[in-house]
Structure formats: structure tokens, C-alpha cells
Short mmCIF file of the C-alpha atoms (twelve columns), coordinates in Angstrom:
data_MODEL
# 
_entry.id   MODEL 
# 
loop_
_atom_site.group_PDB 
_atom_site.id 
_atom_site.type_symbol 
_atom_site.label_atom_id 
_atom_site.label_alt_id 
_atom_site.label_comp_id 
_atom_site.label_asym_id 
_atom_site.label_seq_id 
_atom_site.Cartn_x 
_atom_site.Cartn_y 
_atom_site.Cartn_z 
_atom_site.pdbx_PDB_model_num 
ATOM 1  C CA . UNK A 1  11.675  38.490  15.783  1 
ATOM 2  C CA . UNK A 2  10.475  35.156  16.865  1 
ATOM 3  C CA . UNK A 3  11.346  32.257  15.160  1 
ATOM 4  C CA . UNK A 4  9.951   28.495  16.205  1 
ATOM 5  C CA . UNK A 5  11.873  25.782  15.083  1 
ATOM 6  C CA . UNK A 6  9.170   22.291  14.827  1 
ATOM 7  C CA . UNK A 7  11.209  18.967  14.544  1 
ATOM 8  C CA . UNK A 8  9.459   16.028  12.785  1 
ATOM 9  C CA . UNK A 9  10.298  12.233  13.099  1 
ATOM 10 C CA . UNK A 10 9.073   10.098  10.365  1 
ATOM 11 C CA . UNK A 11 9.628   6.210   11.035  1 
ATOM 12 C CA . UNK A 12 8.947   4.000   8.140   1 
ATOM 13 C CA . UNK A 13 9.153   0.315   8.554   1 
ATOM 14 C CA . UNK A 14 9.675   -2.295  6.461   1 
ATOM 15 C CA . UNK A 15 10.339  -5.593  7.440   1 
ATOM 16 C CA . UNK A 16 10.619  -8.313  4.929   1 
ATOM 17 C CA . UNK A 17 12.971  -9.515  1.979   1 
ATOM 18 C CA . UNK A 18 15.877  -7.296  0.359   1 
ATOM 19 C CA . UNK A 19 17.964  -7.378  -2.934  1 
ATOM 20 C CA . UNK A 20 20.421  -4.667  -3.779  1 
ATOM 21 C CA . UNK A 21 19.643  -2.716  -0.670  1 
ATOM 22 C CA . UNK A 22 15.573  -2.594  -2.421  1 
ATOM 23 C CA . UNK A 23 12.415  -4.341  -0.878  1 
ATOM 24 C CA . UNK A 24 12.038  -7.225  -2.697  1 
ATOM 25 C CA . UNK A 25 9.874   -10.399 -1.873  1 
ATOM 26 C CA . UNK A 26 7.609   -10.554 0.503   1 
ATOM 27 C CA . UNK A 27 7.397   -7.790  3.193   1 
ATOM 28 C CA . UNK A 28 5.438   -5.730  5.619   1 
ATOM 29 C CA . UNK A 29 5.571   -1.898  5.177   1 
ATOM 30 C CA . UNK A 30 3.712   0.217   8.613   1 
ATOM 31 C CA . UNK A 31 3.409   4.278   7.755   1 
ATOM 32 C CA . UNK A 32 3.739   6.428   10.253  1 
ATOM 33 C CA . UNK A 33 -0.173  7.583   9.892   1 
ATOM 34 C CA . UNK A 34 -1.557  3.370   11.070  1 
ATOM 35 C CA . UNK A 35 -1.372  2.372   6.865   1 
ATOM 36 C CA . UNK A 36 0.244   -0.882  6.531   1 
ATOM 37 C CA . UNK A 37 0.809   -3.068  3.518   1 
ATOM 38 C CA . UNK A 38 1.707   -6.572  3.417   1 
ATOM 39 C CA . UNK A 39 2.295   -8.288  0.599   1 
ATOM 40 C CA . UNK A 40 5.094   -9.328  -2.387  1 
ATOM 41 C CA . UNK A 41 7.409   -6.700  -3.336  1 
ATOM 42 C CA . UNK A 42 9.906   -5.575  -6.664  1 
ATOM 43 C CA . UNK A 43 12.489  -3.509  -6.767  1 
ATOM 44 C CA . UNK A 44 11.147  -1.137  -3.971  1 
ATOM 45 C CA . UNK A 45 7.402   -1.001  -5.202  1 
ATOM 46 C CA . UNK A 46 4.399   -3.335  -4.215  1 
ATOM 47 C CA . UNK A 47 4.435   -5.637  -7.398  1 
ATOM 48 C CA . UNK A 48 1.965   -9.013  -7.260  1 
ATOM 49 C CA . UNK A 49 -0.410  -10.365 -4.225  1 
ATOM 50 C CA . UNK A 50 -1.319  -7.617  -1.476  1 
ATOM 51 C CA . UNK A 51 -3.082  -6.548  1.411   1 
ATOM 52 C CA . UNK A 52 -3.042  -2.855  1.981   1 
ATOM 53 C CA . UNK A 53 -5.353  -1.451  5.075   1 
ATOM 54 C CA . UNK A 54 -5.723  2.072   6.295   1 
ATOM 55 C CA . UNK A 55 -6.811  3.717   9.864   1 
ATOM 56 C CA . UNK A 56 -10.202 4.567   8.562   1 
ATOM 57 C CA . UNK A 57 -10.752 0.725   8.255   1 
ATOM 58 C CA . UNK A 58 -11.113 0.627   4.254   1 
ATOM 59 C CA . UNK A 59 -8.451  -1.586  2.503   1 
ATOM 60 C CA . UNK A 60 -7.529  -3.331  -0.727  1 
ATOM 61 C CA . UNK A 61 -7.025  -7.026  -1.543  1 
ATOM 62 C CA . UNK A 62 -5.196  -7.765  -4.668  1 
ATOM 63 C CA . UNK A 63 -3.006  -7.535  -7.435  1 
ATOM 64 C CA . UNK A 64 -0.269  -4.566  -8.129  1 
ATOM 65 C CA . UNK A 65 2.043   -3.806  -10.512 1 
ATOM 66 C CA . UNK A 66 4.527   -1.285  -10.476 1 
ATOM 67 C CA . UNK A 67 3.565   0.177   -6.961  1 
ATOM 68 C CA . UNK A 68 -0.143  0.532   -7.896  1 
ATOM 69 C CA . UNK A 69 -3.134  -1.188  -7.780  1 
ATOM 70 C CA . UNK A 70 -3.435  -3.494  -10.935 1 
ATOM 71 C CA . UNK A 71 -5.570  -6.608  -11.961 1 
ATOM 72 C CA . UNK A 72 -7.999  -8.146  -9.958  1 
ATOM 73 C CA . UNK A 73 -8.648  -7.248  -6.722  1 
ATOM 74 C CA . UNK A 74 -11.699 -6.015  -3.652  1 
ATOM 75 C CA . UNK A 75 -11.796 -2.521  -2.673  1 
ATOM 76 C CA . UNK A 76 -13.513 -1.853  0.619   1 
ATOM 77 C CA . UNK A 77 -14.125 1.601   1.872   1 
ATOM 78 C CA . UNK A 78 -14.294 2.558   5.414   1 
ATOM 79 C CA . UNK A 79 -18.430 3.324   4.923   1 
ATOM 80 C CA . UNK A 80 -18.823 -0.431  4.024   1 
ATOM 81 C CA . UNK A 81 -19.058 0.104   0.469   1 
ATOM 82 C CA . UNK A 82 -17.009 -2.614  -1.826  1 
ATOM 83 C CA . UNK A 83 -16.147 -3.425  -5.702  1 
ATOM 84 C CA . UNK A 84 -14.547 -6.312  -6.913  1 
ATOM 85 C CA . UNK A 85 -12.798 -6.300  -9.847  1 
ATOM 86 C CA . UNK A 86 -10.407 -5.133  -12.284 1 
ATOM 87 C CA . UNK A 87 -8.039  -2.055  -11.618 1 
ATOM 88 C CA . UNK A 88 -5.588  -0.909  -13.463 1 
ATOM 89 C CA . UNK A 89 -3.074  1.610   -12.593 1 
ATOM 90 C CA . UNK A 90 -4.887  2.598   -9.476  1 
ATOM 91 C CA . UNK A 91 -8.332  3.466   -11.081 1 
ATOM 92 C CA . UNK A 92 -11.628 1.007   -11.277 1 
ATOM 93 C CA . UNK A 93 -11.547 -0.171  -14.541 1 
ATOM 94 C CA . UNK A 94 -14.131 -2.236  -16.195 1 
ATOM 95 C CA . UNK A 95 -17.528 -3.521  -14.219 1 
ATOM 96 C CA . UNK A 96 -17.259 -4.988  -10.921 1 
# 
């Protein structure tokens, strides 16, 4: 029987404010894939102003709540296509 054994390093960054051992503030978080957000933080989840980019080139300017994209904010995808707008819980909602 032949068995293989694969080993996996994750490295997660954040570097920015803490309270009670949480991200909270403002901070930068870098995935291990390129993604990288930068912006205020609560309790552990993205929660007010922020930037969040991807390796494909799209990205997201705005308002979160709760970890997820929520209020006003400009959505560009990597093809060059943008809304501006309102989101709300991660979705497009309303016109842009």
C-alpha cells in the first residue's frame, strides 16, 4: 500500500489594531491566494470603510457590515466592468 502524506502551510496576516485578542480598528488582512483587505475592522469581521482587491485585479470600495459587503460602495470586476451602489449583505441591491 502506498500512502502520500501532502503538508499544507496556510499564512494569514493581519496587521493592524486588536481588542480582546479580535481585529478591531483599522487593519490590513493579505490571504494566502494575493487577496488583501484593508480597511476598519469589529470584533474579527470587516465592519465600516474598506478596500478589498483580489489577484484577478477586480476589487470593492466601500461600506461593510458584519464581514460583508453593505451600503454604498463600487464593485469592479477584473473584465473592467463596474456598479456603484447599494449592497447589502453581499448582493447588488437596488439600481446602480
Amino acid at each position: 500500500m502506498l500512502m502520500e502524506i501532502y503538508t499544507k502551510v496556510i499564512v494569514i496576516v493581519i496587521i493592524g489594531e486588536w481588542c480582546d485578542d479580535k481585529a478591531h480598528g483599522q487593519g490590513i488582512y493579505i490571504h494566502t491566494d494575493g487577496a488583501k483587505y484593508e480597511g476598519q475592522w469589529k470584533e474579527d469581521k470587516q465592519d465600516g470603510q474598506g478596500k478589498e482587491t483580489w489577484p484577478d485585479s477586480a476589487c470593492y470600495q466601500g461600506d461593510y457590515k458584519q464581514g460583508k459587503k453593505s451600503g454604498y460602495g463600487k464593485f469592479k470586476w477584473a473584465d473592467g466592468s463596474e456598479y456603484e451602489g447599494y449592497f447589502l449583505e453581499n448582493n447588488i441591491h437596488g439600481k446602480g
